[in-house]
PDB file with one MODEL, atoms N, CA, C and O in Angstrom:
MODEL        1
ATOM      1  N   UNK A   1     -14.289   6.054 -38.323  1.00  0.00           N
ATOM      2  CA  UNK A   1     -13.524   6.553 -37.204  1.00  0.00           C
ATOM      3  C   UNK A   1     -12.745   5.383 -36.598  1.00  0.00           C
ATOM      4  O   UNK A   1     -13.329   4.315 -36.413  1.00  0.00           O
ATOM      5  N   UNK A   2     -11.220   5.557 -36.223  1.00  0.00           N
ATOM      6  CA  UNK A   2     -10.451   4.223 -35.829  1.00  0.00           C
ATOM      7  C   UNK A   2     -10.117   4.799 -34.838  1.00  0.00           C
ATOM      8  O   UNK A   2      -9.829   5.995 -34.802  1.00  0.00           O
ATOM      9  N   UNK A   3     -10.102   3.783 -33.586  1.00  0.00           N
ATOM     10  CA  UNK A   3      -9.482   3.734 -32.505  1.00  0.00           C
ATOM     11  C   UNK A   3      -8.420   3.332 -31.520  1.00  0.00           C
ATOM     12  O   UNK A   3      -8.647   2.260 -30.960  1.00  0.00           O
ATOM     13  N   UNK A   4      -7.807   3.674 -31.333  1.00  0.00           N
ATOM     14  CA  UNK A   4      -6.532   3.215 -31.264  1.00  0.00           C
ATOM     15  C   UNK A   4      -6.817   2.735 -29.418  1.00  0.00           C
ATOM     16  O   UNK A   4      -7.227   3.628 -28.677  1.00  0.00           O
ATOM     17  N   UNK A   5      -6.599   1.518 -28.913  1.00  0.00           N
ATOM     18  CA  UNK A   5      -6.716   1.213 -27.642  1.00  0.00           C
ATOM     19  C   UNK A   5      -5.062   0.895 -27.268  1.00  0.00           C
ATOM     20  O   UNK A   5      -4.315   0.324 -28.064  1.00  0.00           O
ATOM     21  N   UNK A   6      -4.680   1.322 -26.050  1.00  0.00           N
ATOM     22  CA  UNK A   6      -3.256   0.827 -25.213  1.00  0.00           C
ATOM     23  C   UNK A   6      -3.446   0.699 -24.061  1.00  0.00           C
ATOM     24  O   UNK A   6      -4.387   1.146 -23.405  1.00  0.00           O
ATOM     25  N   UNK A   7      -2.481   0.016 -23.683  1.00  0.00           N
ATOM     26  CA  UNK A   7      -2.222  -0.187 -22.400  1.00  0.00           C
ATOM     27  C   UNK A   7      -1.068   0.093 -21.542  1.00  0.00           C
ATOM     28  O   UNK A   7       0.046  -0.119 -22.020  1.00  0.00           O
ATOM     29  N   UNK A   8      -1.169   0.541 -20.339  1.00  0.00           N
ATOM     30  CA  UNK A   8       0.255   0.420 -19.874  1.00  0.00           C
ATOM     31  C   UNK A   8       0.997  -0.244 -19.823  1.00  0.00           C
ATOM     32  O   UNK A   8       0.649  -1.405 -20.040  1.00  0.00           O
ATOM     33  N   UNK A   9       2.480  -0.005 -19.514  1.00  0.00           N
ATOM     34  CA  UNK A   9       3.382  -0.986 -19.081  1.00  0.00           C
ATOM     35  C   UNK A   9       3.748  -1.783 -17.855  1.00  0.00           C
ATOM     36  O   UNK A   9       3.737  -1.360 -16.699  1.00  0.00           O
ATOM     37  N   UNK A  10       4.021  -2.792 -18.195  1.00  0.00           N
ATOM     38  CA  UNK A  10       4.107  -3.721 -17.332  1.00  0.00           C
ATOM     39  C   UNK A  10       4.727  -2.856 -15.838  1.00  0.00           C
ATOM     40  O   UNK A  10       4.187  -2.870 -14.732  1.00  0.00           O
ATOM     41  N   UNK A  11       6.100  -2.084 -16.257  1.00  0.00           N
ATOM     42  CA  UNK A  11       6.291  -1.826 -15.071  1.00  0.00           C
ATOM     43  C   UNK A  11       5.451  -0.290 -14.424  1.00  0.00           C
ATOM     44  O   UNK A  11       6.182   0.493 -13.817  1.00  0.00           O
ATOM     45  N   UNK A  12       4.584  -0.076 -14.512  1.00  0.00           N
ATOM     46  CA  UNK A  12       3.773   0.458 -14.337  1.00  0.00           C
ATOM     47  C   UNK A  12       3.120  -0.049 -12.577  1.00  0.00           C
ATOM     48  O   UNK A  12       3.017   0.545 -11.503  1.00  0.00           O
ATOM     49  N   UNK A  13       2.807  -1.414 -13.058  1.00  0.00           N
ATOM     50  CA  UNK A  13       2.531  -2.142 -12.389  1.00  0.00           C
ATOM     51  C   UNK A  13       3.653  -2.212 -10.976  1.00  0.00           C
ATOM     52  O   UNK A  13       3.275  -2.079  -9.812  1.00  0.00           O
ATOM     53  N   UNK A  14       4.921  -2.423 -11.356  1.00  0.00           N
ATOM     54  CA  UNK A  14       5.860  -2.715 -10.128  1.00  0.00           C
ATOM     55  C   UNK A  14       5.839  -1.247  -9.679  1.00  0.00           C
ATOM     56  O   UNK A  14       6.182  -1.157  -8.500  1.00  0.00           O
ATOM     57  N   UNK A  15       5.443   0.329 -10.441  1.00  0.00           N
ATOM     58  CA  UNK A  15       5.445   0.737  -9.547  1.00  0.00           C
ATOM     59  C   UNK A  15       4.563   1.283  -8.396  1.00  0.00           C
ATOM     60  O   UNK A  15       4.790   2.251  -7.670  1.00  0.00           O
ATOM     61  N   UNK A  16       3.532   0.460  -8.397  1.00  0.00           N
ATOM     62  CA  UNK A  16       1.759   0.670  -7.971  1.00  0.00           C
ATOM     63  C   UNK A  16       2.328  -0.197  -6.755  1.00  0.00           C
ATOM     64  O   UNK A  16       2.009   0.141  -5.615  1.00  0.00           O
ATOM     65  N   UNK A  17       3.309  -1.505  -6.989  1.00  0.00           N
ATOM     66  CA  UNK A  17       3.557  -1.967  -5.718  1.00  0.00           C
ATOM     67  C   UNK A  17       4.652  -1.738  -5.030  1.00  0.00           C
ATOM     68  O   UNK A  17       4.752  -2.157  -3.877  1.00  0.00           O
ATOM     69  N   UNK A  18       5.579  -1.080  -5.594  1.00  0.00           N
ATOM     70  CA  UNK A  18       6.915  -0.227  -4.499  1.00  0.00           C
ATOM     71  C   UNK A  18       5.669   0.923  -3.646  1.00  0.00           C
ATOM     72  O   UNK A  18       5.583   1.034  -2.423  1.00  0.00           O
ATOM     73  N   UNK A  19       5.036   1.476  -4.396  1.00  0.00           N
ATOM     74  CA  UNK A  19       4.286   2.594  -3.704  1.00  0.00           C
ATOM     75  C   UNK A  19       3.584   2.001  -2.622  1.00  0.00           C
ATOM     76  O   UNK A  19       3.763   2.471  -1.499  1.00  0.00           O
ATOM     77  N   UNK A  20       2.890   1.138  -2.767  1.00  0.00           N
ATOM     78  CA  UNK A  20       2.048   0.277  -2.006  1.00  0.00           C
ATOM     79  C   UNK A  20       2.990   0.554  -0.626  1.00  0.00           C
ATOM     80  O   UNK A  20       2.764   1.278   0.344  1.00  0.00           O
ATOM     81  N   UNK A  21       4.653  -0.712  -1.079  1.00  0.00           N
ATOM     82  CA  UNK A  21       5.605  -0.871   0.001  1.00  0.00           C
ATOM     83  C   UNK A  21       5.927   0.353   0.394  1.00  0.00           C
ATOM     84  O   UNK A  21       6.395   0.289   1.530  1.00  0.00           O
ATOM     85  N   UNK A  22       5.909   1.033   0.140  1.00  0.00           N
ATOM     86  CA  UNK A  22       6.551   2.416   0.590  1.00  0.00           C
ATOM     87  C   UNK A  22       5.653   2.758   1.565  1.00  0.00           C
ATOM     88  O   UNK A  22       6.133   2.885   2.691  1.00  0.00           O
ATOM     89  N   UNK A  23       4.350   2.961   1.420  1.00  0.00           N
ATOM     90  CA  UNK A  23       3.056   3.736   2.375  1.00  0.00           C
ATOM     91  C   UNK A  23       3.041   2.410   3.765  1.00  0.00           C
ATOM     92  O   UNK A  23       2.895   2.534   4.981  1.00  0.00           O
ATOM     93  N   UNK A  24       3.218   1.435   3.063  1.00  0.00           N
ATOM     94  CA  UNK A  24       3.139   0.551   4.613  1.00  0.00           C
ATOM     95  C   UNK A  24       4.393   0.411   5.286  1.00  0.00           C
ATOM     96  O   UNK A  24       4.277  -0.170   6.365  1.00  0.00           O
ATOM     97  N   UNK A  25       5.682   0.799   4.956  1.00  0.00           N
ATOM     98  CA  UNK A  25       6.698   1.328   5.373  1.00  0.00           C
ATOM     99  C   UNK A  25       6.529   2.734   6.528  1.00  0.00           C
ATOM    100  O   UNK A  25       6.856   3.125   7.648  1.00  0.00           O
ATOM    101  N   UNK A  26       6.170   2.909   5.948  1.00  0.00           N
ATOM    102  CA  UNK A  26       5.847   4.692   6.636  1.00  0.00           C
ATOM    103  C   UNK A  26       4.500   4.265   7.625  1.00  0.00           C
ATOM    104  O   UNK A  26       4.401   4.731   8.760  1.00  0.00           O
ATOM    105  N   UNK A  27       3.583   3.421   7.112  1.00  0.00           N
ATOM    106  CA  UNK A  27       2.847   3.516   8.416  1.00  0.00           C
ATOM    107  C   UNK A  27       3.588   3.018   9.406  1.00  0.00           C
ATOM    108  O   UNK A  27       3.671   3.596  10.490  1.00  0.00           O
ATOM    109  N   UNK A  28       4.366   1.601   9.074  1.00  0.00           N
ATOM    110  CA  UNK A  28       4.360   1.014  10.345  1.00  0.00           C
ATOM    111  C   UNK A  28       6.133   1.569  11.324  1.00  0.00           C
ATOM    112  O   UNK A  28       6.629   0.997  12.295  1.00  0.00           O
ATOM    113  N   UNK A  29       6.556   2.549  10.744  1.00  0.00           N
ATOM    114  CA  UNK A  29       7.666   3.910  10.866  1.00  0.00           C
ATOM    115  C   UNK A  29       6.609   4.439  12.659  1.00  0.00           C
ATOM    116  O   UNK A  29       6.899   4.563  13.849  1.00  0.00           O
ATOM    117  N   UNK A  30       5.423   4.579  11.834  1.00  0.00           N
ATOM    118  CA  UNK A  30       4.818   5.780  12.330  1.00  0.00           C
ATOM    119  C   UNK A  30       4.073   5.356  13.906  1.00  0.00           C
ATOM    120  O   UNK A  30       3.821   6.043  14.895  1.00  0.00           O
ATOM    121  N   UNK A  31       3.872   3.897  13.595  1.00  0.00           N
ATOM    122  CA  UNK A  31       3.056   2.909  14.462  1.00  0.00           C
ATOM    123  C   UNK A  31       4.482   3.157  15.616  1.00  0.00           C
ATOM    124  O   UNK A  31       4.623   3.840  16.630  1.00  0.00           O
ATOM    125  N   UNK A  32       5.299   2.304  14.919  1.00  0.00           N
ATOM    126  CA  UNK A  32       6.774   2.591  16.588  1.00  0.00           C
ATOM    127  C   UNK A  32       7.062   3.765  16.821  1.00  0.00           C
ATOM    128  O   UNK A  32       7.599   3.975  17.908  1.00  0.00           O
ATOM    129  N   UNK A  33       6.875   4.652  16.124  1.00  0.00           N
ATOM    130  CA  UNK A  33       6.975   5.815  16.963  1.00  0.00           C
ATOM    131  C   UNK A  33       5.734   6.293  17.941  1.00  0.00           C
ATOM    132  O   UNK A  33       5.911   7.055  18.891  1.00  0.00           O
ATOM    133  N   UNK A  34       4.319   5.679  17.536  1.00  0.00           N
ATOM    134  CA  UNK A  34       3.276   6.085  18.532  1.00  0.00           C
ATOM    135  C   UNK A  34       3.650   5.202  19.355  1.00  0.00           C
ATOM    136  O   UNK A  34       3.415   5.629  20.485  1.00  0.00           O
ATOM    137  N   UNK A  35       4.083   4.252  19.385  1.00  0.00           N
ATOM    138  CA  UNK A  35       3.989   3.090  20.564  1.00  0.00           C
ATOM    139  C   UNK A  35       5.488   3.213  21.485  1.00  0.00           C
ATOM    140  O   UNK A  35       5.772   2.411  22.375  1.00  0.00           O
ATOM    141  N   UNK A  36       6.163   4.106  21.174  1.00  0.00           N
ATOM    142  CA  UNK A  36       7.831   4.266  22.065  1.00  0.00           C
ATOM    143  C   UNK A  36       7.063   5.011  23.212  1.00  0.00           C
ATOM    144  O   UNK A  36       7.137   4.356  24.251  1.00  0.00           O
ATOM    145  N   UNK A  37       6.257   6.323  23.372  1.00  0.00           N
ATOM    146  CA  UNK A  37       5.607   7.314  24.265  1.00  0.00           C
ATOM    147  C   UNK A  37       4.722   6.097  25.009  1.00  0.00           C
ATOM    148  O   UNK A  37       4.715   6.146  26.239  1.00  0.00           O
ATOM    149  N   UNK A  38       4.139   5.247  24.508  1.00  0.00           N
ATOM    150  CA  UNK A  38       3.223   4.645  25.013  1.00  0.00           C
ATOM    151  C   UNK A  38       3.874   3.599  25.929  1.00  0.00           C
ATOM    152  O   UNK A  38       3.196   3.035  26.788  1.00  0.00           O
ATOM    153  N   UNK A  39       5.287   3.309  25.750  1.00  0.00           N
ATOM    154  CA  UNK A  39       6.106   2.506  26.509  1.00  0.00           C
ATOM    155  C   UNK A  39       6.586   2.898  27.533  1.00  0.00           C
ATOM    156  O   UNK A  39       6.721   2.216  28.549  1.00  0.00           O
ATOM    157  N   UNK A  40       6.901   4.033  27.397  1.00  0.00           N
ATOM    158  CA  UNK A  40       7.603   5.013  28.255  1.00  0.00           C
ATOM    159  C   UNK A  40       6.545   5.418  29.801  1.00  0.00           C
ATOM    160  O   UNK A  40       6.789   5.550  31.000  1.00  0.00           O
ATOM    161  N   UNK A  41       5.286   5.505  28.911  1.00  0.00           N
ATOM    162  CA  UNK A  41       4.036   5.872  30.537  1.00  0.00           C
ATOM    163  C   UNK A  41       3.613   4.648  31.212  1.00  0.00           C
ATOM    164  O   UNK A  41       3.534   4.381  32.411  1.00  0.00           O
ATOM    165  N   UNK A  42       3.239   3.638  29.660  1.00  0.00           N
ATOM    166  CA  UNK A  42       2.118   2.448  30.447  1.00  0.00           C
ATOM    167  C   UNK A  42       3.413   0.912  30.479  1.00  0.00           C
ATOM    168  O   UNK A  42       2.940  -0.175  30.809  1.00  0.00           O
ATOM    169  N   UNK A  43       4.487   0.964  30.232  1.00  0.00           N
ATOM    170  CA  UNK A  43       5.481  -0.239  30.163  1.00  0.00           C
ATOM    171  C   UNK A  43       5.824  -0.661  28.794  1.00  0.00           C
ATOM    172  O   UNK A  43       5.478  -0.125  27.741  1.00  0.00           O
ATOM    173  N   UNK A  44       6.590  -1.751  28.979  1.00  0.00           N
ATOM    174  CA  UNK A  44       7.076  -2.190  27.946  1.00  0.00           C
ATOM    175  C   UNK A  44       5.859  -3.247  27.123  1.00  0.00           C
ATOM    176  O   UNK A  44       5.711  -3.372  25.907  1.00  0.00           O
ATOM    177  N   UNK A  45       5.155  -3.866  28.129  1.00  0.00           N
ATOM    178  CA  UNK A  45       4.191  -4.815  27.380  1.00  0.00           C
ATOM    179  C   UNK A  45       2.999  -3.930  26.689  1.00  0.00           C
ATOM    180  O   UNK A  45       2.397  -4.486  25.770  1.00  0.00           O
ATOM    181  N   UNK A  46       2.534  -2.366  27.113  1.00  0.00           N
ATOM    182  CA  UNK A  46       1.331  -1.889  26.283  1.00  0.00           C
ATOM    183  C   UNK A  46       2.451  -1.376  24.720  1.00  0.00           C
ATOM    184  O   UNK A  46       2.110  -1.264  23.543  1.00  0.00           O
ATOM    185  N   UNK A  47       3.695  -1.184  25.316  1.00  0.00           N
ATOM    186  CA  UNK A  47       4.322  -0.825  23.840  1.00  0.00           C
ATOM    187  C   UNK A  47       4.225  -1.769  23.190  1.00  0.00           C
ATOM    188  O   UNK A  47       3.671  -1.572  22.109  1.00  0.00           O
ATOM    189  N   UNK A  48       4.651  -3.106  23.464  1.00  0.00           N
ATOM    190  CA  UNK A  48       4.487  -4.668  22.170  1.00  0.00           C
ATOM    191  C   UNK A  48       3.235  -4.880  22.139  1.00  0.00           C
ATOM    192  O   UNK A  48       3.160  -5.944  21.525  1.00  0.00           O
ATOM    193  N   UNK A  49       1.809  -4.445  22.499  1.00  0.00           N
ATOM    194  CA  UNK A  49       1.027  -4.336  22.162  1.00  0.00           C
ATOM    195  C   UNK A  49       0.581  -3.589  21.257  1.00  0.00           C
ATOM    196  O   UNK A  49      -0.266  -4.049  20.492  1.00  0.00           O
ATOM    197  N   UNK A  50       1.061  -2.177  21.104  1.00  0.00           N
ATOM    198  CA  UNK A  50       0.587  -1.223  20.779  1.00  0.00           C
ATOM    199  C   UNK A  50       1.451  -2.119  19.051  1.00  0.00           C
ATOM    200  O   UNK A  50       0.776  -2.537  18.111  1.00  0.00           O
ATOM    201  N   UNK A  51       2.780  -2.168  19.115  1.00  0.00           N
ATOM    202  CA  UNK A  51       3.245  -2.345  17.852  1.00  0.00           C
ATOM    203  C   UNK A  51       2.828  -3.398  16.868  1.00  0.00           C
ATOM    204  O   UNK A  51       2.766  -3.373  15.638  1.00  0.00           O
ATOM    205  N   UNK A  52       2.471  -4.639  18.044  1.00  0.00           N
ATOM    206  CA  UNK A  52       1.214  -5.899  17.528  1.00  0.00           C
ATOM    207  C   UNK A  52       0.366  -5.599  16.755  1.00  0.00           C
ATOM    208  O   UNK A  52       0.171  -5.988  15.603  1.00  0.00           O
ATOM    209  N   UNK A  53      -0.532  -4.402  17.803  1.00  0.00           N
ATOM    210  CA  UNK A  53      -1.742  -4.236  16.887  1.00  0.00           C
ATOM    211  C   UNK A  53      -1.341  -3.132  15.576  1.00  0.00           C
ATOM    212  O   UNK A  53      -2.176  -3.286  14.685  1.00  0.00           O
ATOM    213  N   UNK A  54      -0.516  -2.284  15.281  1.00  0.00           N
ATOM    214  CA  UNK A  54       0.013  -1.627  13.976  1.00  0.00           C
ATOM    215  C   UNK A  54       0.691  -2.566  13.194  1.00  0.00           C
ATOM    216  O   UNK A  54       0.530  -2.451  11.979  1.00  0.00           O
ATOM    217  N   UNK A  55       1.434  -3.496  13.608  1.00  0.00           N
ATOM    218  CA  UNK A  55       1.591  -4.288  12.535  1.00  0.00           C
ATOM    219  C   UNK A  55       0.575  -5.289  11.922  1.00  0.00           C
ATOM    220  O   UNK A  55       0.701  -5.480  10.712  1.00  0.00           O
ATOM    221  N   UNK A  56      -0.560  -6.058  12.665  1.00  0.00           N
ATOM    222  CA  UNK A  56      -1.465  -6.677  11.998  1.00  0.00           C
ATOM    223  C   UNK A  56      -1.810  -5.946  11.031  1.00  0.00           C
ATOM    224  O   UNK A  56      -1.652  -6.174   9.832  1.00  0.00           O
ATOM    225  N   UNK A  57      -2.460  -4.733  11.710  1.00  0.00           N
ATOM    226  CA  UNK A  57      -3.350  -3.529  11.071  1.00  0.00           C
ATOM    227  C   UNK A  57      -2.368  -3.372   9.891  1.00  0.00           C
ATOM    228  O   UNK A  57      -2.244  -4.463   9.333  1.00  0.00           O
ATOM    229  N   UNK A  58      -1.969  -2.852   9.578  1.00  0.00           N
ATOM    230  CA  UNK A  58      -0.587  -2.391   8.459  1.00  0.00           C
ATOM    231  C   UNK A  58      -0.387  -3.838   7.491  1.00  0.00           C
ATOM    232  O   UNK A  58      -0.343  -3.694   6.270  1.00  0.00           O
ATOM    233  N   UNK A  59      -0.301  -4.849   7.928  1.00  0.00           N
ATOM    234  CA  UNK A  59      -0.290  -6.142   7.140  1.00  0.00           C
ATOM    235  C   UNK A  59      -1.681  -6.547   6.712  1.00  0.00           C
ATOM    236  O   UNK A  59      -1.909  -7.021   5.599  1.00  0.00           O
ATOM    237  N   UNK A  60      -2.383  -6.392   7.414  1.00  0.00           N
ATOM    238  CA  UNK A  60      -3.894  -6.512   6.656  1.00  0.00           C
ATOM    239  C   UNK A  60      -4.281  -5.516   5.233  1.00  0.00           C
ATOM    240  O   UNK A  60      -4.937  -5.985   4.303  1.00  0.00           O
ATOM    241  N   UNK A  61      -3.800  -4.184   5.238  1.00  0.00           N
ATOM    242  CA  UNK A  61      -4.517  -3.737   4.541  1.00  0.00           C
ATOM    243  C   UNK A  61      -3.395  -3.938   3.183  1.00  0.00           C
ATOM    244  O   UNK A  61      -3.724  -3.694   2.022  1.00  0.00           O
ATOM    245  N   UNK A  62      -2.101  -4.403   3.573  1.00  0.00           N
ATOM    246  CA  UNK A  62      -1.059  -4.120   2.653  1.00  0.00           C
ATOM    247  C   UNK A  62      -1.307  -5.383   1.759  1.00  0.00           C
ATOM    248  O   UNK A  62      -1.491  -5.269   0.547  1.00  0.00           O
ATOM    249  N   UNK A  63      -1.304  -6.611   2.413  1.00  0.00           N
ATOM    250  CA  UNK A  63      -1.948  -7.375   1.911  1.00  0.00           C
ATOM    251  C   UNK A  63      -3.379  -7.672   0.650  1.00  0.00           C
ATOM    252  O   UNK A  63      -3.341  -8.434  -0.316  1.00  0.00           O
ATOM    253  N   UNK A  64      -4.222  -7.027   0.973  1.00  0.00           N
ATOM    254  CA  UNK A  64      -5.320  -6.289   0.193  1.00  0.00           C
ATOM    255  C   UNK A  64      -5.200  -5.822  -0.369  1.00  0.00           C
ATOM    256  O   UNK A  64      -5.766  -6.072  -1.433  1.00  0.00           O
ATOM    257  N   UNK A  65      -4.265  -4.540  -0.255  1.00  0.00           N
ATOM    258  CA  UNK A  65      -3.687  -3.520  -1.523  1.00  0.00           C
ATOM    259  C   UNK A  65      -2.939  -4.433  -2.632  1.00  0.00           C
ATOM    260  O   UNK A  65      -2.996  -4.106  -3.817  1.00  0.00           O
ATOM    261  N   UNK A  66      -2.215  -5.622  -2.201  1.00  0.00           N
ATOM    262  CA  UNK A  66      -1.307  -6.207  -3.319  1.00  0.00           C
ATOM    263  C   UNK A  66      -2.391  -7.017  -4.041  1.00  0.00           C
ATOM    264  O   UNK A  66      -2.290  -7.058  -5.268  1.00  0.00           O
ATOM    265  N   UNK A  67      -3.184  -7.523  -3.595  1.00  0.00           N
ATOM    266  CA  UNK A  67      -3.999  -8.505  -4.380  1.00  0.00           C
ATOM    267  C   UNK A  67      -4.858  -7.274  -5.349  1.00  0.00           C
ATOM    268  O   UNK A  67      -5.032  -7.666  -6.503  1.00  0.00           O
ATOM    269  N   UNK A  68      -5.225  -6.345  -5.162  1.00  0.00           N
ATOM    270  CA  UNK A  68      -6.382  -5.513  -5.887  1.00  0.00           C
ATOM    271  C   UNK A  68      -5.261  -4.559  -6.926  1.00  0.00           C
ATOM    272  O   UNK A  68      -5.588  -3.543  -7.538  1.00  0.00           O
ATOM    273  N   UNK A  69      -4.184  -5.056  -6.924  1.00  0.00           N
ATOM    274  CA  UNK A  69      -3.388  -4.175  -7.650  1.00  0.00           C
ATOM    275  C   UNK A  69      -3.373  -4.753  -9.232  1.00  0.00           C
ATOM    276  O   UNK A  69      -3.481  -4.121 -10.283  1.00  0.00           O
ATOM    277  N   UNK A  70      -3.185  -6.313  -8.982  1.00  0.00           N
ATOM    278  CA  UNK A  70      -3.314  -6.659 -10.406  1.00  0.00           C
ATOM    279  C   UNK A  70      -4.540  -6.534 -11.208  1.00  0.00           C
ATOM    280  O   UNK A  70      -4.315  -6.165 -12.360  1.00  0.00           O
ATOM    281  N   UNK A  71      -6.431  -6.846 -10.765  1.00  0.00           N
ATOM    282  CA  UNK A  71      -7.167  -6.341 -11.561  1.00  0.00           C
ATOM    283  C   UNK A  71      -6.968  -4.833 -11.585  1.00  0.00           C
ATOM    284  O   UNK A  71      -7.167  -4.480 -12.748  1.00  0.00           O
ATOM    285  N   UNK A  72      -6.648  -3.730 -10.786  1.00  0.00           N
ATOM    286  CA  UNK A  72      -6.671  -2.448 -11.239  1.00  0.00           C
ATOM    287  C   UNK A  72      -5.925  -2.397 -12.526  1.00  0.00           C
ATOM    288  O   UNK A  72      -6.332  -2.033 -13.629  1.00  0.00           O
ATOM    289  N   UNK A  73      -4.852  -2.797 -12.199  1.00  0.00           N
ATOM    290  CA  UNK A  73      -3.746  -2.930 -13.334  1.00  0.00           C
ATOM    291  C   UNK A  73      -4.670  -3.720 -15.116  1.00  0.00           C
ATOM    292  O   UNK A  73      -4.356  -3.360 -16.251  1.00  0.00           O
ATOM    293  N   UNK A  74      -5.387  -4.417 -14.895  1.00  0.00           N
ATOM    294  CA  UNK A  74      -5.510  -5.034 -15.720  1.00  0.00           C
ATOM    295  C   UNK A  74      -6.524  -4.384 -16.534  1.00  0.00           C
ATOM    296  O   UNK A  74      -6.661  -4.700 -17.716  1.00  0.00           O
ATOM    297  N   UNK A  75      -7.589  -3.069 -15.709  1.00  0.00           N
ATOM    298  CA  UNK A  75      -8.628  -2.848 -16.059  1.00  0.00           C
ATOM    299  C   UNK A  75      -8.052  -1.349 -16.569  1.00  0.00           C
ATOM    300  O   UNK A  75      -8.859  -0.419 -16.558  1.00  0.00           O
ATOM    301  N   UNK A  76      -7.068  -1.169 -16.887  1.00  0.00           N
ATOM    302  CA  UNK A  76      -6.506   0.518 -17.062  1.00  0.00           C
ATOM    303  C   UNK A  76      -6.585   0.085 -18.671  1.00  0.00           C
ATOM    304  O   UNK A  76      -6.367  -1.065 -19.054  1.00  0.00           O
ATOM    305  N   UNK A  77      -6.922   1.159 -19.520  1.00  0.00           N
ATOM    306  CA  UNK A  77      -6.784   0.961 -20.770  1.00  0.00           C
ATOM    307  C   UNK A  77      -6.910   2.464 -21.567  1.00  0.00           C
ATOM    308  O   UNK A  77      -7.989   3.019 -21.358  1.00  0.00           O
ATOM    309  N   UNK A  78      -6.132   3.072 -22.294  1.00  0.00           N
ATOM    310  CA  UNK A  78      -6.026   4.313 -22.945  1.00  0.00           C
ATOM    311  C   UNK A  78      -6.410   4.240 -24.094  1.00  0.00           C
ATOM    312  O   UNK A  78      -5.954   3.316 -24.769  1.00  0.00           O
ATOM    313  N   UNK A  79      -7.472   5.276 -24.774  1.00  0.00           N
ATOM    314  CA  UNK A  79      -8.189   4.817 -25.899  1.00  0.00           C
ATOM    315  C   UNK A  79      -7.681   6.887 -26.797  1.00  0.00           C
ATOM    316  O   UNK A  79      -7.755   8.006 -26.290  1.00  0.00           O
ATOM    317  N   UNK A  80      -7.317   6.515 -27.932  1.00  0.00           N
ATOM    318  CA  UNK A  80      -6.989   7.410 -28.626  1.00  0.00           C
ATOM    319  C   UNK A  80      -7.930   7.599 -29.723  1.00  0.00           C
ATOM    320  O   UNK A  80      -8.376   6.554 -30.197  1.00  0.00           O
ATOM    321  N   UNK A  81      -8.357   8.760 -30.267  1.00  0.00           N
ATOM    322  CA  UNK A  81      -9.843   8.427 -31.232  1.00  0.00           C
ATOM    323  C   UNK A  81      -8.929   9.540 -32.404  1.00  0.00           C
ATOM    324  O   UNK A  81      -7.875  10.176 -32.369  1.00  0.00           O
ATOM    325  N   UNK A  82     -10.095   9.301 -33.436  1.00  0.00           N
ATOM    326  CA  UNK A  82      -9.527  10.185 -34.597  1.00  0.00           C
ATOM    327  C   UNK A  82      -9.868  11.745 -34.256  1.00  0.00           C
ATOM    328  O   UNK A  82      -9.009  12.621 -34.369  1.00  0.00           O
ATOM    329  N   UNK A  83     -11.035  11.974 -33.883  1.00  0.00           N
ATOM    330  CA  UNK A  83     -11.938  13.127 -33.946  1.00  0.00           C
ATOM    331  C   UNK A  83     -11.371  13.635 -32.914  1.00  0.00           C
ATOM    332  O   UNK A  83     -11.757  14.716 -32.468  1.00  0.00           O
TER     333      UNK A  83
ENDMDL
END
């Protein structure tokens, strides 16, 4: 019985990290829009707070996501069998 092993393509990979950019795009979209209402009741300084803390938050995890992208990437492997 022979097995045929592959792998994806490279750009496979670039697109695991546009997606990545895309979702932390949209969070931090989503962060200034929670934090404009929040400017509007409590001032301008709980709004640059509010956007402070969504952007750390949003850069922390985006950050994380890019580093864990290349072993995911590396550990994907498609195996084709005879049977």
């Amino acid at each position: 019985m022979e097995t045929h092993t592959f792998t994806p393509s490279s750009r496979y990979r670039a697109k695991l990290i546009l997606f990545m950019t895309f979702i932390a795009i949209l969070v931090m979209v989503g962060g200034l829009l929670l934090s404009w209402p929040i400017g509007r009741d409590d001032g301008p300084r709980a709004a640059r707070i509010c956007i402070l803390v969504f952007f750390l938050v949003d850069l922390a995890w985006y950050l994380v996501a890019l580093v864990l992208v290349r072993p995911y990437f590396r550990s994907l492997r498609y195996e084709i069998q005879d049977d």
